[in-house]
C-alpha positions in Angstrom: 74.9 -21.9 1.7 72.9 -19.4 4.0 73.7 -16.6 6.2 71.5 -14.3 8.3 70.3 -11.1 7.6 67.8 -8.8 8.4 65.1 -8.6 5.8 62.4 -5.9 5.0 59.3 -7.2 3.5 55.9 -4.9 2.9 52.6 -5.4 2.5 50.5 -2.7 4.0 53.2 -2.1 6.5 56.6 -2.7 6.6 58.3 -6.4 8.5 61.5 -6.4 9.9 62.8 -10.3 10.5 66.0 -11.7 11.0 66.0 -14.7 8.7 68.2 -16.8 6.5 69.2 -16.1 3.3 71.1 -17.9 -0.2 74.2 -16.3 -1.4 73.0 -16.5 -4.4 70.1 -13.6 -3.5 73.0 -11.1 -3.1 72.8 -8.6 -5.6 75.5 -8.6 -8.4 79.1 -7.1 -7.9 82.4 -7.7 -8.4 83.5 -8.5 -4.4 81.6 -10.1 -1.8 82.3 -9.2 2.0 81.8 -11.0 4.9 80.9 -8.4 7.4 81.5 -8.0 10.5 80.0 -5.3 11.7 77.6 -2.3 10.6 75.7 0.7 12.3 71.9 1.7 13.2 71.7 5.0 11.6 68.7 7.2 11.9 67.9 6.3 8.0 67.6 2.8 9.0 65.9 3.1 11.9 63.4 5.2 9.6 63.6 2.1 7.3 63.2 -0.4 9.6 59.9 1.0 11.3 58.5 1.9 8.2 58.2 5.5 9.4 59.6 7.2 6.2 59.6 5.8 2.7 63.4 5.3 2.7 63.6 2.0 0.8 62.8 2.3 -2.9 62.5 -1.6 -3.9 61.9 -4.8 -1.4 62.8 -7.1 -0.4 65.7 -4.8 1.7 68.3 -5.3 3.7 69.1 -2.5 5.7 72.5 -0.7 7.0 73.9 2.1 5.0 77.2 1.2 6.2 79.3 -1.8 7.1 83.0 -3.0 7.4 84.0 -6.4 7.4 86.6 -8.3 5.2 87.0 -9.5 1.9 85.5 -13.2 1.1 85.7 -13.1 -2.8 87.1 -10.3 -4.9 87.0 -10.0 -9.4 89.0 -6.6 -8.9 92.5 -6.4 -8.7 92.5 -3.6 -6.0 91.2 -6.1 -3.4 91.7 -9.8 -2.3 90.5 -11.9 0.4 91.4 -11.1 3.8 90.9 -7.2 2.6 90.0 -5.3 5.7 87.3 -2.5 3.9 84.3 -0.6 4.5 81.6 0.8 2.8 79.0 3.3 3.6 76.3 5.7 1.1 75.8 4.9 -2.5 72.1 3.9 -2.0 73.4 0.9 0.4 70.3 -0.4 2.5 67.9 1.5 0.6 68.4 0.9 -3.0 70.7 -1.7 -2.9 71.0 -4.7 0.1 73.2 -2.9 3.1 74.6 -4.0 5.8 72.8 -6.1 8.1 73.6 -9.3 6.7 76.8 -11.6 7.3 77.6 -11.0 3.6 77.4 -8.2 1.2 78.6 -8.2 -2.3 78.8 -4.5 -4.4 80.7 -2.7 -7.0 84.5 -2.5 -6.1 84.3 1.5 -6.8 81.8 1.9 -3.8 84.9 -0.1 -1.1 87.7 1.4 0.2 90.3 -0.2 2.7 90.0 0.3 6.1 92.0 3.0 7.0 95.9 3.0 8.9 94.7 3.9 12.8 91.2 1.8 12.4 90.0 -1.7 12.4 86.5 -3.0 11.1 85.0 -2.2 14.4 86.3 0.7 15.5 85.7 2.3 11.7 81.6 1.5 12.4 82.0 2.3 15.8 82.0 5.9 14.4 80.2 5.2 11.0 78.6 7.1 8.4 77.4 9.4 11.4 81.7 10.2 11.9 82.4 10.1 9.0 80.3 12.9 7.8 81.2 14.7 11.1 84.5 14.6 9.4 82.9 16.1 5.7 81.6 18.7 7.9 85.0 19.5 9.7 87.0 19.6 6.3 84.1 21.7 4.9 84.2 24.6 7.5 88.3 24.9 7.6 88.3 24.8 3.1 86.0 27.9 4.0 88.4 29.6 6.4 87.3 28.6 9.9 90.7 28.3 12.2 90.9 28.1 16.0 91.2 31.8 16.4 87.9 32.5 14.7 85.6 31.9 17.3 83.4 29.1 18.6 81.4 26.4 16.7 78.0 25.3 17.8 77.5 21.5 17.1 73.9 20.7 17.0 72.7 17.2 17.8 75.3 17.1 20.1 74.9 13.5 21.0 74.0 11.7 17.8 77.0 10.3 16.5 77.4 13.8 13.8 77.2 16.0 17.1 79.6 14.0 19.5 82.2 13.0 16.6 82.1 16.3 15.2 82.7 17.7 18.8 85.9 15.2 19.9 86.8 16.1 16.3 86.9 20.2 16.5 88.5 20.0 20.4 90.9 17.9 19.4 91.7 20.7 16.5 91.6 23.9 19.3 88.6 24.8 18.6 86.2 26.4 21.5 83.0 23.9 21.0 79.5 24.6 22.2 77.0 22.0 22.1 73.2 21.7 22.0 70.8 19.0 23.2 67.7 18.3 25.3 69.6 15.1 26.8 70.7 16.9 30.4 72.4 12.6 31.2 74.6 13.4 28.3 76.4 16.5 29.7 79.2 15.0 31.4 79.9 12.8 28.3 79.8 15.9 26.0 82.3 18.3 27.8 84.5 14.5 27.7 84.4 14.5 24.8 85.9 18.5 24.4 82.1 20.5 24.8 83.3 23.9 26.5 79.5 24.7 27.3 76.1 23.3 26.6 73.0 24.6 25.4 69.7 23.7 25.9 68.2 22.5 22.6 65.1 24.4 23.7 66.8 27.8 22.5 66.8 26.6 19.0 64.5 24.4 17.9 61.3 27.2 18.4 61.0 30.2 15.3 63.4 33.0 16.7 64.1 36.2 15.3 65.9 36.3 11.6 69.0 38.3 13.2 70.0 37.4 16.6 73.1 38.1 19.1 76.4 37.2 16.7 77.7 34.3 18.8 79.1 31.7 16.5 82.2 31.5 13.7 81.0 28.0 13.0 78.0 25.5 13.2 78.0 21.9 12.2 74.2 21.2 12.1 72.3 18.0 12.0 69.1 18.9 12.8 67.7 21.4 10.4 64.6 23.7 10.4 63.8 26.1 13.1 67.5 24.6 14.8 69.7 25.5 11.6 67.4 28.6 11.1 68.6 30.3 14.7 72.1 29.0 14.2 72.4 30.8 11.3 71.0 34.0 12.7 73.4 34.3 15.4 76.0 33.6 12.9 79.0 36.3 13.5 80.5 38.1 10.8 81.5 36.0 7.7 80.6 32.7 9.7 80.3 29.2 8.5 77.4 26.8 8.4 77.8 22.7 7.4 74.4 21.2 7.1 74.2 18.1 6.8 71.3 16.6 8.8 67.5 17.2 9.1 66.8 15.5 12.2 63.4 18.3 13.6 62.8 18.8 9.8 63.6 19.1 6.1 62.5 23.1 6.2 64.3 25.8 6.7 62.2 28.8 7.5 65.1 31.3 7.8 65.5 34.9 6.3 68.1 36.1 4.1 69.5 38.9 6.5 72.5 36.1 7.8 73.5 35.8 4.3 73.8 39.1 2.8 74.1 41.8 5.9 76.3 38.6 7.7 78.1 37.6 5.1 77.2 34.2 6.0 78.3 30.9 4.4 75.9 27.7 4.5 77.4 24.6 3.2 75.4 21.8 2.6 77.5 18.2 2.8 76.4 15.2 1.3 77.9 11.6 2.9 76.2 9.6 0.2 77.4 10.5 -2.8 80.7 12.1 -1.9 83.5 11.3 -4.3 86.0 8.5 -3.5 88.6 11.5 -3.0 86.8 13.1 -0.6 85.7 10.0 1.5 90.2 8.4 1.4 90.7 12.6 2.9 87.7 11.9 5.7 88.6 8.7 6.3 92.5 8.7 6.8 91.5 12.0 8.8 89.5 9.6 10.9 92.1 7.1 11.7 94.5 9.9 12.2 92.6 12.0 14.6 90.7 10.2 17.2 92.6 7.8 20.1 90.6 4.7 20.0 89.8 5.1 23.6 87.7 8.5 22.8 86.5 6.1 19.2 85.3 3.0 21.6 83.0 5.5 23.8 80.7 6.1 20.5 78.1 4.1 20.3 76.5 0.9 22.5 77.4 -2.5 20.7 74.5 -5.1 20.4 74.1 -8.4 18.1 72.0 -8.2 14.8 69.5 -10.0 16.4 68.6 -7.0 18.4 68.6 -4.7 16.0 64.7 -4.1 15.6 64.8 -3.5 19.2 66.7 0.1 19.2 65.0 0.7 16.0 62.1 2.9 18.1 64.3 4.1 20.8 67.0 5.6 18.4 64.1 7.8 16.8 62.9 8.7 19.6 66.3 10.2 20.8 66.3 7.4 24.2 69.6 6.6 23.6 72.1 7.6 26.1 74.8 7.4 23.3 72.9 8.1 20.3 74.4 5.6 18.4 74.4 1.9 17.5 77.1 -0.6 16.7 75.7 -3.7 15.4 78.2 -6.7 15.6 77.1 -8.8 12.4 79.3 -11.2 12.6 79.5 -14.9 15.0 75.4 -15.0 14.6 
């Protein structure tokens, strides 16, 4: 028995092709998932083009996330029919991902799909919302409220930037967003952006104190971007990093940190303990209408894929984000 997937081969370069493959190439685990659909995340795309050396092992399926439902299960916590998802642990780098019509992995790296969210929905915001959510809980466990002031979201229209910005409105918070993408205003301030800033103030080296403007920053970008945000940190402000979009530097001073008082947080959404992920999750499903959940991210068949691979690196896409429906190939 086949199914399709998309496979990474490399000689010299890396190949992406959508091809058929045996059940029996799955990796080992102890329950297999038909999926339904998965995500094009940044890390894929990377993956996919061959621009970065993201994949440690080929052949590789990509997808560091998916959600689908249970074909075949050894573990007592789920049984066929199971609606779950999965995203991080190495998946599509490491270990076969999510664009495939199967998966099969370790039961501890599932969860079920959460009260408030369906397979689709869950992918329509991802591994990019969930760690928008990470972010959210990571800034209020270090005392931002409301009241404190207003959070700059970076990225604001990769799927980080626009969850994390429905997310903190939604909350009462006064959100701020930054991009270059002028045709994704009116969908920001929909989504609960109070004002937006040109990307263009951050993303050049700027002075290591600056005007105190913001109590909070969830920041995807990195480098000279997360550098200025945390110079114009206020008083005792907070900092989530979780992204590194312009660069994996950071050529900041100390000043923010010790005349500042200023907190930066790095979050992690591949490793994360299963704890932490049920809290995001359930947060998730809790949080968001599905009508603000379904504007996230532009739905297209595996098959085209390889297509938004470029586009999505080059930041072309109006939503940022990618739903891949996996399943009825």
């Amino acid at each position: 028995m086949t199914f399709s997937a998309l496979l990474l081969q490399r000689d010299e370069v890396t190949h992406a092709e959508l091809t058929q493959v045996n059940h029996d190439q799955l990796p080992e685990g102890s329950v297999t998932v038909r999926v339904q659909f998965s995500t094009l995340n940044y890390k894929d795309a990377l993956a996919i083009t061959g621009k970065a050396p993201v994949v440690r092992q080929f052949p590789m399926v990509p997808g560091i996330d998916f959600a689908g439902v249970v074909a075949h299960s050894d573990d007592p916590e789920f049984a066929p029919g199971d609606a779950v998802l999965l995203n991080g642990w190495g998946l599509g780098e490491s270990r076969w991902g999510g664009l495939a019509q199967y998966a099969r992995v370790p039961a501890k790296w599932l969860q079920h799909v959460p009260e408030g969210l369906t397979t689709r929905r869950s992918m329509m915001l991802g591994t990019a919302g969930y760690t928008a959510m990470l972010c959210v809980h990571r800034l209020e466990a270090l005392g931002l409220k409301p009241d404190t002031g207003p959070v700059l979201v970076t990225g604001a229209n990769g799927g980080v930037g626009s969850t994390a910005i429905a997310l903190l409105a939604r909350r009462g918070y006064e959100v701020v967003a930054s991009t270059g993408r002028v045709d994704s205003h009116a969908r920001l301030q929909a989504l609960g952006a109070t004002r937006i800033v040109d990307r263009a103030q951050l993303s050049e080296p700027g002075k290591p104190l600056q005007k105190e403007l913001w109590a909070g920053v969830v920041d995807s970008v990195g480098s000279h971007t997360l550098a200025n945000a945390c110079a114009a940190m206020r008083y005792g402000g907070v900092v989530a990093a979780c992204g590194l979009a312009q660069g994996m530097d950071l050529p900041a001073s100390v000043a923010p940190f010790i005349l500042r008082g200023v907190t930066l947080a790095g979050v992690d959404s591949v490793y994360a303990p299963m704890a932490q992920r049920h809290v995001a999750w359930a947060d998730l499903g809790a949080s968001l209408p599905g009508e603000i959940i379904d504007t996230m991210a532009e739905e297209v068949p595996l098959d085209q894929a390889v297509r938004y691979a470029e586009p999505l690196l080059a930041g072309k896409l109006l939503h940022g984000r990618v739903l891949i429906k996996v399943e009825d190939q």
